[in-house]
C-alpha positions in Angstrom: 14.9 -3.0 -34.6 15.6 0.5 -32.8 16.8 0.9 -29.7 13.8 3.2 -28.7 11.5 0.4 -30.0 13.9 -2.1 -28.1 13.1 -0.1 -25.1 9.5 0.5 -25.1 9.5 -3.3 -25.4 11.6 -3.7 -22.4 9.7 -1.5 -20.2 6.3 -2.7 -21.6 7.1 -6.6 -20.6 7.8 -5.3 -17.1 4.8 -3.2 -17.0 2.8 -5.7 -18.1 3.8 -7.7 -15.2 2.2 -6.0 -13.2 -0.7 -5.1 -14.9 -1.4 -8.8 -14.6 -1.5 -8.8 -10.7 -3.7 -6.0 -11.4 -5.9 -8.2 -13.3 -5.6 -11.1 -10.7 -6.9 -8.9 -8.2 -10.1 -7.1 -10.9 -10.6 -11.1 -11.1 -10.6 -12.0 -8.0 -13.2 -9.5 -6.8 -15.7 -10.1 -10.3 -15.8 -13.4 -9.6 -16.5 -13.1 -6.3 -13.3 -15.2 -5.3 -12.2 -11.9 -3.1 -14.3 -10.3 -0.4 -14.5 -6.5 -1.7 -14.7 -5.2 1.9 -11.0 -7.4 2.3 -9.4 -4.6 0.3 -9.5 -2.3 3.1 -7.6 -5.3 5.7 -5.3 -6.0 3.1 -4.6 -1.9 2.4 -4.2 -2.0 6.3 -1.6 -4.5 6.2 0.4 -3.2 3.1 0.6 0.2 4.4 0.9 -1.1 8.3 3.7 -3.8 7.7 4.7 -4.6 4.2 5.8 -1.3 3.0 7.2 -0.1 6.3 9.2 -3.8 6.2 10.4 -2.9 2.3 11.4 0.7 3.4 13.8 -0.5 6.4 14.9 -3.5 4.2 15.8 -1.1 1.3 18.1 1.4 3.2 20.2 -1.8 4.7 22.8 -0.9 2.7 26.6 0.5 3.1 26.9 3.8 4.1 28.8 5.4 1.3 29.1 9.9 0.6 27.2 9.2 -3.2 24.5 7.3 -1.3 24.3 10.5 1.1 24.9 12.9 -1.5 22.4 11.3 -3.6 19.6 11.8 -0.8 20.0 15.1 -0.2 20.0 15.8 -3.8 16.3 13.6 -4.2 14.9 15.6 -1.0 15.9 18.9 -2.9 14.3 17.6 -6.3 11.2 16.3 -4.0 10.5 19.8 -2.7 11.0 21.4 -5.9 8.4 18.6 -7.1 5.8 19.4 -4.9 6.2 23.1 -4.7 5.7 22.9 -8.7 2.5 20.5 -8.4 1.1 22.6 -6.0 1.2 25.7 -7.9 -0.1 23.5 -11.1 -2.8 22.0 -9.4 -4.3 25.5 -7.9 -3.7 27.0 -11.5 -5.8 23.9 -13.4 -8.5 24.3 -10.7 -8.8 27.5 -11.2 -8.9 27.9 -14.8 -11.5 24.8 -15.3 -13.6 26.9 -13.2 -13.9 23.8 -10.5 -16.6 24.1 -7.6 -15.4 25.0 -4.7 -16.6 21.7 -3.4 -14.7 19.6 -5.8 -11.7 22.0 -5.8 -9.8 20.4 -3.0 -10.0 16.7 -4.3 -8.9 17.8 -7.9 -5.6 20.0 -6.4 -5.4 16.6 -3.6 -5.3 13.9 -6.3 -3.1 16.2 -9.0 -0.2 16.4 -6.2 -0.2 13.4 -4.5 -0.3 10.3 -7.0 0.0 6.7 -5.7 4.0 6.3 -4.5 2.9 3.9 -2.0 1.3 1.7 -3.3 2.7 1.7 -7.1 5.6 3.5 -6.3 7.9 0.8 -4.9 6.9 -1.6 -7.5 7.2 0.2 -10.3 10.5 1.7 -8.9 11.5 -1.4 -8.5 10.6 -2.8 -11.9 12.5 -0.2 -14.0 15.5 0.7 -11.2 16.3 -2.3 -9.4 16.7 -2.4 -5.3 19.0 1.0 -5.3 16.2 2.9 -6.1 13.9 1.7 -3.4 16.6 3.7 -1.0 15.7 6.6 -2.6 11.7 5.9 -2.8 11.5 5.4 0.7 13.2 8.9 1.1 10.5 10.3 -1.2 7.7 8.7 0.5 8.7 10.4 3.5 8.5 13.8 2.4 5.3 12.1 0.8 3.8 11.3 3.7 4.7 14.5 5.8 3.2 16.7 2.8 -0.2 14.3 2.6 -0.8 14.4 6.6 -0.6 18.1 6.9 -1.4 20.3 3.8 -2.9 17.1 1.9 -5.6 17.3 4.6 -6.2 21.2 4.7 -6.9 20.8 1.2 -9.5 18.6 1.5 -11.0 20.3 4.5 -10.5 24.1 2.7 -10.9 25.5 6.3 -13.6 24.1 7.4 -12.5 23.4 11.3 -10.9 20.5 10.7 -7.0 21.2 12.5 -4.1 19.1 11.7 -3.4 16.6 14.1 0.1 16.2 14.3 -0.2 12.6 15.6 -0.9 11.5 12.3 2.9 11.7 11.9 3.2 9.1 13.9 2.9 6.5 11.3 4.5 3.1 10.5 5.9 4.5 6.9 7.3 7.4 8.6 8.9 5.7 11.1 10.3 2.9 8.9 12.2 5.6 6.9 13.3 7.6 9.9 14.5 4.4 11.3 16.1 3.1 8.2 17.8 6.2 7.2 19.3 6.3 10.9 20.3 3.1 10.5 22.0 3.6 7.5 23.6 6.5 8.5 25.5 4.5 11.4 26.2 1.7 8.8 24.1 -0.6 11.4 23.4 -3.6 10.0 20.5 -5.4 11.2 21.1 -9.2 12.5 20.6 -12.2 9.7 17.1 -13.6 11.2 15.3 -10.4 11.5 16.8 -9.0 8.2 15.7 -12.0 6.5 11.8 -12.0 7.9 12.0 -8.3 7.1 13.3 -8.8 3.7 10.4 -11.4 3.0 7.6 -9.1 4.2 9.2 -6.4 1.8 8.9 -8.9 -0.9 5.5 -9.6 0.0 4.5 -5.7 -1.4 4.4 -5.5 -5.2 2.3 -8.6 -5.6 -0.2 -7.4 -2.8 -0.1 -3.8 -3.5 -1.0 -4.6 -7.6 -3.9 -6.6 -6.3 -5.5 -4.2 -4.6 -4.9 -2.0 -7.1 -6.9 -4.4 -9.1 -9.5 -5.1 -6.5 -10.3 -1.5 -5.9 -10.6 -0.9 -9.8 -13.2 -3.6 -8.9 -15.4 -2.2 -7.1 -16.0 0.9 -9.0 -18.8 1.0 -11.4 -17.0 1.8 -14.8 -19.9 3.9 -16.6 -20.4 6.4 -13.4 -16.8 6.7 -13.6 -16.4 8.3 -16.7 -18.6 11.0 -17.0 -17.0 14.0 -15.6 -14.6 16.2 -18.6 -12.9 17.8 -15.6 -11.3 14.0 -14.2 -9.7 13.7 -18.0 -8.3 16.8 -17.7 -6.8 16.1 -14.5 -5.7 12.9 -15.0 -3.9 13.9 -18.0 -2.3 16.2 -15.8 -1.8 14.0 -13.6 -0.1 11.3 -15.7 2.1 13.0 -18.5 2.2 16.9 -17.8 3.6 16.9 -14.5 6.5 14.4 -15.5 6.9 16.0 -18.9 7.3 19.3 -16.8 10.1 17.8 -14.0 11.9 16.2 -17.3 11.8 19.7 -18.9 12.3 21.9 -16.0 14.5 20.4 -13.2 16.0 17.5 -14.4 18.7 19.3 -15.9 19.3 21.5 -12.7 19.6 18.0 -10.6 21.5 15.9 -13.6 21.6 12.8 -11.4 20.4 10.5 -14.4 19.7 7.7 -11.9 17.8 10.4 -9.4 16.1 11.8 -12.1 14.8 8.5 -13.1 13.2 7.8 -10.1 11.9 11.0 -9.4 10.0 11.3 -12.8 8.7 7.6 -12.2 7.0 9.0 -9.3 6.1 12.0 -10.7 3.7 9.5 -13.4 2.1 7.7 -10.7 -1.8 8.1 -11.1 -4.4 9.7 -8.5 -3.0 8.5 -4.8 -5.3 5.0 -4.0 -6.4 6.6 -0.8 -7.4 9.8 -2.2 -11.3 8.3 -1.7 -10.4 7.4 2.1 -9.4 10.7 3.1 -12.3 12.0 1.2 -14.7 10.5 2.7 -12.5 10.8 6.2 -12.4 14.6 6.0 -16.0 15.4 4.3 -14.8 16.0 0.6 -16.4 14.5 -2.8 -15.4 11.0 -2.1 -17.5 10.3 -5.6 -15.1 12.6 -7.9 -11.9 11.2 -6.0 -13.2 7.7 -6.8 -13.9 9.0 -10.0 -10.1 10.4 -10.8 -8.7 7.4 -9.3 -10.3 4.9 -11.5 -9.2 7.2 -14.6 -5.7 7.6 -13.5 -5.3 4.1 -12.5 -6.7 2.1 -15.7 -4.7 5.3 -17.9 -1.1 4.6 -16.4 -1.6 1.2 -17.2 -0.5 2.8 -20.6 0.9 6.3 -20.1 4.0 5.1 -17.6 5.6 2.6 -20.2 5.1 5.8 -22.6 6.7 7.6 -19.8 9.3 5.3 -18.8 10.4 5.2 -22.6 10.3 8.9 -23.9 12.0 10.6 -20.6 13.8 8.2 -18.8 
């Protein structure tokens, strides 16, 4: 057997890991085992406590000047990342003619794709626990990027300022706080480190099921019916990666950075795309719409991903 066949094995039995949680939580929902209106508590308290707990626990470890020069080389691929899938996104919307009331959601959900919540897991599938140091520091810029331009996308200028208190956030925070605490090789004490660690540990099992209990609650057939969610989600899923492997992963040649940053750059359609839709006044239906394509199609396009580039 080849070893690109090995491979695709490899990554597809890891994959398919968590495409099962996925299907616990689909389950769990249908068969009314699961409270639908639970998904937004238990989003609450992935985003509030597990993630932030993973982020800190992931950058507890030794200082060293590869770890350091490894960051600063992911933030400069980040930003290169973004200012690329920016540009894509207003060129796709553009030249599939999208209204200017669906406009923002399509650009949104083409630039932001779901590092939170699949992110970390998936990282952590393929990588190991070094990469989640480097996740973290790609969630922050993330997070900085969603809370301020995110939002004046799906606004487009309609009166609707940045707050800058939306900064203030627990996955901010946790990275500003574990990056500091790397960076003065402080080590947190065994007790606390050890509840920490097992609220980290707590994420890719929650975070897969609801995935899988969001997918739920979408009705399938009214999910399917716009040609311009295809387009984007293809986008989405294998052209921006395909790009970053093309383009800038030779500039970085960090094989491990590289790695991680295309893993994120195949994420699908960010989960909470549809809550700051309907948050901010934007077509909540078409970001349910993209999410629900993106989602179910990485389930095959990131093993396909994880095999050819990485």
């Amino acid at each position: 057997m080849s070893g690109t066949v090995m491979d695709l094995l490899v990554v597809a039995d890891q994959i398919l890991i968590l495409v099962l949680l996925i299907a616990v939580g689909y389950a769990a929902v249908s068969t009314k085992i699961m409270d639908p209106r639970a998904t937004r508590g238990l989003s609450a308290l992935l985003v509030n406590i597990t993630i932030p707990a993973l982020i800190v626990a992931s950058m507890q470890v030794p200082f060293t000047p590869e770890r350091l020069a490894g960051a600063e080389i992911l933030l400069l691929a980040t930003g290169v990342l973004f200012a690329f899938s920016f540009a894509l996104a207003w060129a796709v919307s553009k030249a599939m003619q999208v209204p200017p009331a669906e406009e923002g959601v399509l650009q949104f959900a083409i630039v932001f794709g779901n590092v939170g919540f699949m992110g970390f897991p998936v990282a952590l599938t393929l990588f190991g626990e070094e990469s989640l140091f480097y996740v973290a520091i790609f969630n922050l810029v993330f997070n900085i990027l969603v809370f301020s331009v995110g939002i004046a996308m799906l606004t487009g200028g309609r009166g609707k300022e940045f707050d800058p208190k939306l900064l203030a956030n627990p996955g901010i925070a946790a990275a500003i706080v574990g990056f500091a605490l790397f960076l003065g090789s402080i080590e947190i004490p065994g007790p606390f480190i050890d509840s920490i660690d097992l609220l980290g540990g707590v994420t890719t099992p929650l975070a897969m099921i609801i995935v899988g209990a969001m997918l739920a609650t979408f009705p399938a057939r009214e999910m399917v019916g716009n040609w311009r969610i295809w387009v984007a989600s293809a986008i989405l899923l294998l052209a921006v990666p395909a790009a970053y492997c093309c383009l800038f992963a030779p500039v970085f040649a960090d094989p491990f950075i590289n790695g991680v940053m295309i893993t994120m750059a195949a994420m699908p359609a960010a989960a909470n795309t549809v809550i700051f839709a309907e948050q901010y006044g934007a077509n909540s239906r078409l970001a349910s719409q993209i999410v629900f394509v993106s989602t179910i199609g990485s389930l095959v396009t990131i093993p396909l991903v994880a095999t050819v580039l990485l």
